[in-house]
Steps between C-alpha positions, in 0.01 A plus 500: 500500500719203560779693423439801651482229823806340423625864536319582852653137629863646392477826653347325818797246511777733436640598799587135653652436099687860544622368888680174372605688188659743738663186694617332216698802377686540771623148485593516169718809514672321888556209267677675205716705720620170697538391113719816411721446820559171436604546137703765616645326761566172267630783195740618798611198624579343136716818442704405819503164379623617165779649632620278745527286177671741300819495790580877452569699828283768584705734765135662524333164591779414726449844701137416479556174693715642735276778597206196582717301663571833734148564513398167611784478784360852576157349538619214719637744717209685503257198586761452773471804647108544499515168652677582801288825524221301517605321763597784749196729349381657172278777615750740368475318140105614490408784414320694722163426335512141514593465881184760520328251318607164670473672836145594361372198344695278718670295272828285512812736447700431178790413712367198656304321198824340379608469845494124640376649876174283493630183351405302849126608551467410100592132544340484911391148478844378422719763742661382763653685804850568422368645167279710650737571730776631229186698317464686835875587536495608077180706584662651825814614274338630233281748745831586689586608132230671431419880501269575859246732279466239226223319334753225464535436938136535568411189215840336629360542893183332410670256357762429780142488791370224194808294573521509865120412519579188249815388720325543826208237348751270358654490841185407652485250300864332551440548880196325514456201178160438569375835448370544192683787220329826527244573229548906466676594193690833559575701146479855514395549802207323451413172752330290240266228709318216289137613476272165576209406254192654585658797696349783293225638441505646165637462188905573509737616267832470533704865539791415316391337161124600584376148385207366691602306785273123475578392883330181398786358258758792542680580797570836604657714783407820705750744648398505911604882494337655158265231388697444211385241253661304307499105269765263642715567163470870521672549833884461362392802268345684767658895464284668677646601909244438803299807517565417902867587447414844284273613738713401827797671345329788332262553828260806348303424201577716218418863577481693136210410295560269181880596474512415105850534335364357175559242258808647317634527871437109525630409150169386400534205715275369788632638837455108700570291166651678258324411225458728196195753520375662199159640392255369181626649185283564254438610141253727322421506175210534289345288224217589265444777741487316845756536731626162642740424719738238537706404868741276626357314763826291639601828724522513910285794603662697797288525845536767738527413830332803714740407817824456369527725184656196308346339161424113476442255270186321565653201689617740801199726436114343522353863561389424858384795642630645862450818709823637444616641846697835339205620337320437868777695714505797230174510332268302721441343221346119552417401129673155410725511223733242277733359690791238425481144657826596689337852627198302585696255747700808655179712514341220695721434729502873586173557542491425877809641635506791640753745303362771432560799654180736336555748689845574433449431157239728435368668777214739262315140523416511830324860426358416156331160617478620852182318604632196448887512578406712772293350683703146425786723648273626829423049564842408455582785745271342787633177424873594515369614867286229614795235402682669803257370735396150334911414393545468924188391611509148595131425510448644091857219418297187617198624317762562200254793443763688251534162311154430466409827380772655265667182377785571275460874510625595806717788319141693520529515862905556465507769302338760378682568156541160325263390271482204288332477141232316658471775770394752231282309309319454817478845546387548159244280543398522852608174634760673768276713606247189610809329583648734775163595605404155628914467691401804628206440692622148603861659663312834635202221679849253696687865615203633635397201690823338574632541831864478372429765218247717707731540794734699231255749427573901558321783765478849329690679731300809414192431597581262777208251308422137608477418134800277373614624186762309262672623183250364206174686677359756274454748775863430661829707352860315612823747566792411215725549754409296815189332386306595770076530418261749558135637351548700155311778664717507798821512339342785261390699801881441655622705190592134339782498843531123660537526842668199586813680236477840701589257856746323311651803397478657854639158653791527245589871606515407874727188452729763303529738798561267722788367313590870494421562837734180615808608238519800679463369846192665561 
């Protein structure tokens, strides 16, 4: 029994045995190949060594030199060249899948990594202004040489508003010696602001290394744009751009839904990082008739971000979730998915702005989900017509009615095609609807009893009634082409014919003739 235990206790502890097995193979053969090199290498060099010694002349050898000493000149050349490419621009080194990419993923071009163009904002506690100023004229020439469609002049732009920003603070502070230097840290875009003890709420991590962030005995800094977050040593490393400077430049959040080009397309590297991706592998194999397996647990495991279409590692990736605005605008589709900490940032900072034209983007919406965008539609119709009479009324500006009522969403009563991402939610969930219900009544209760806004109202000219009409009433139909009011009834039994056009028309016509009349002399 003991050894039919012994057995059990074998089987049971064979696949971690099987793992470091596994592991220690593939050292072994790493470390006999680097063996077989080197003993190649040394058996290659002693046979140069032997003939040196030996003092015969090789003409083969001395071609041999020859032909490296041409290849390294050719080399030096080269480096020479790609260096003052690099300079002026590179985009037409890249191939056409890796400027796709970068533009993409929003990484630093390959022609400006080596490139010395953000020396200054690297070392900002020791710059001074003449060096700043120099970095400014280098980054001015170096756009000048750069293509106008290239990744190379939009990073090289950003850069240049960086340095003028800097210089303007450091010339603050020369002007005035008491003033104290400024505390923002520009890099990437990103105005990095000491965050004070005590500040947040909940637990931080920091978006570049995604260490926690102690506040207590660690200082840290947020971005004032994107709420990025980062330790006090991790913001020289910082790669990632602003998402305020994507989504100002980019202006429409991205309108196909998870635009994957795939890992081979992305040389198995993360899009924000670069760090290598690659999946768990693992072995099967079977032993005493169980099948074990054995894996390699030291891989990066790719994540999907839903938004972008790019792969992460799981520094740039913590699988937040997001409603991803493409999926909204072609599938009304509101699930959260995965998102990437950079999609996140961008995401939220476009999730009140109004950029979305629906109904130009897909107009079968507004049919399919018709009780909801339509009647959304129908308020935002009366609005757009009430904010005629409350935008000049001086009586509804000292109550700052519009203010106190809409807030930051005045585009509702602007517009009637923009939407923002948190527009549709909110018709989703019925929030707008409440929302533009309650403005509505408020608005339609000052016009009606303002004497300003009342005095404005219309007279169907049909049916001669005392009733004051204006262009939101239900009952009331307004002429496209000279605005004029009148009953929906009346205008229906009129043939859908505005009077007020027919003695504009007839007014027209008799100022012709009489032109006519006095061309002729008549």
């Amino acid at each position: 029994m003991q050894a039919v235990q012994n057995l059990r206790d074998g089987i049971w502890n064979l696949p971690s045995t099987v793992t470091s097995f596994l592991a220690k193979e593939e050292a072994v053969p790493s470390a006999n190949s680097d063996d077989s090199n080197n003993n190649n290498n040394i058996g290659s060099s002693k046979s140069m060594t032997n003939s040196d010694d030996s003092g015969t002349e090789n003409p083969d050898q001395n071609s041999a030199d020859d032909i490296a000493d041409k290849i390294d000149s050719d080399e030096m050349v080269v480096e020479e060249g790609l260096a003052l490419v690099t300079t002026s621009t590179s985009s037409s080194l890249l191939s056409n899948d890796d400027s796709i990419l970068m533009e993409r993923s929003h990484a630093i071009p390959y022609a400006l990594i080596k490139e010395q163009w953000q020396l200054v904002l690297d070392q900002e506690e020791n710059v001074t202004i003449p060096q700043m100023e120099t970095a400014i004229l280098k980054c001015k020439d170096l756009v000048l040489r750069s293509r106008d469609d290239s990744i190379e002049r939009k990073w090289l732009v950003r850069h240049l508003i960086e340095l003028r920003h800097r210089l303007r603070e450091l010339q603050d502070v020369d002007t005035d010696p008491d003033a104290e230097p400024p505390e923002t840290k520009v890099i990437l875009g990103h105005h990095f602001v000491t965050q004070r003890n005590g500040s947040a709420k909940r637990k931080l991590h920091c978006d570049h290394c995604a260490g926690i962030i102690w506040n207590v005995v660690q200082a840290s800094y947020v971005c004032a744009d994107c709420s990025f977050v980062a330790h006090h040593k991790c913001i020289p490393n910082v790669i990632r751009i602003c998402a305020h400077v994507i989504t100002t430049e980019r202006t429409l959040p991205i309108e196909c839904i998870c635009p994957e080009i795939g890992l081979a397309f992305q040389k198995y590297t993360c899009a924000e990082c670069g760090t290598q991706l690659s999946y768990n592998i693992s072995t099967t194999f079977g032993c005493f008739g169980v099948e074990l397996k054995a894996e390699k647990l030291n891989a990066t495991v790719p994540r999907l971000c839903d938004y972008s279409g790019l792969y992460y590692c799981p520094a740039c990736h913590w699988n937040d979730t997001s409603i991803i605005p493409a999926r909204v605008m072609n599938n009304w589709d509101f699930v959260p998915r995965k998102v990437g900490r950079a999609s996140l940032q961008q995401i939220r900072l476009l999730y009140d702005r109004p950029l979305i034209n629906l109904e130009q983007r897909n107009p079968r919406l507004f049919q399919l989900v018709a009780l909801k965008l339509g009647v959304v539609k129908g308020m935002r119709q009366k609005l757009t017509q009430m904010r005629r009479y409350l935008m000049v009324c001086r009586i509804a500006d000292e109550l700052r009615l519009v203010r106190e009522n809409i807030g930051d969403r005045r585009h509702l009563m602007q517009t009637v095609d923009m939407y923002s991402v948190a527009d549709l939610v909110g018709v989703e969930n019925g929030t707008l609807l409440d929302f533009l219900r309650k403005v509505l009544v408020v608005f339609e209760r000052h016009i009606r009893n303002c004497v300003i806004c009342s005095g404005k109202a219309y007279i169907c000219e049909v049916c001669n009634n005392d009733e004051i009409l204006f262009p939101f009433d239900e009952t009331a139909i307004a002429c496209t082409r000279c605005n004029s009011i009148s009953h929906r009834s009346c205008h229906a039994r009129k043939n859908r014919s505005c009077l007020k056009c027919r003695r504009l028309r007839i007014r027209e016509q008799q100022m012709r003739n009489e032109i006519l009349d006095a061309a002729n002399g008549n």
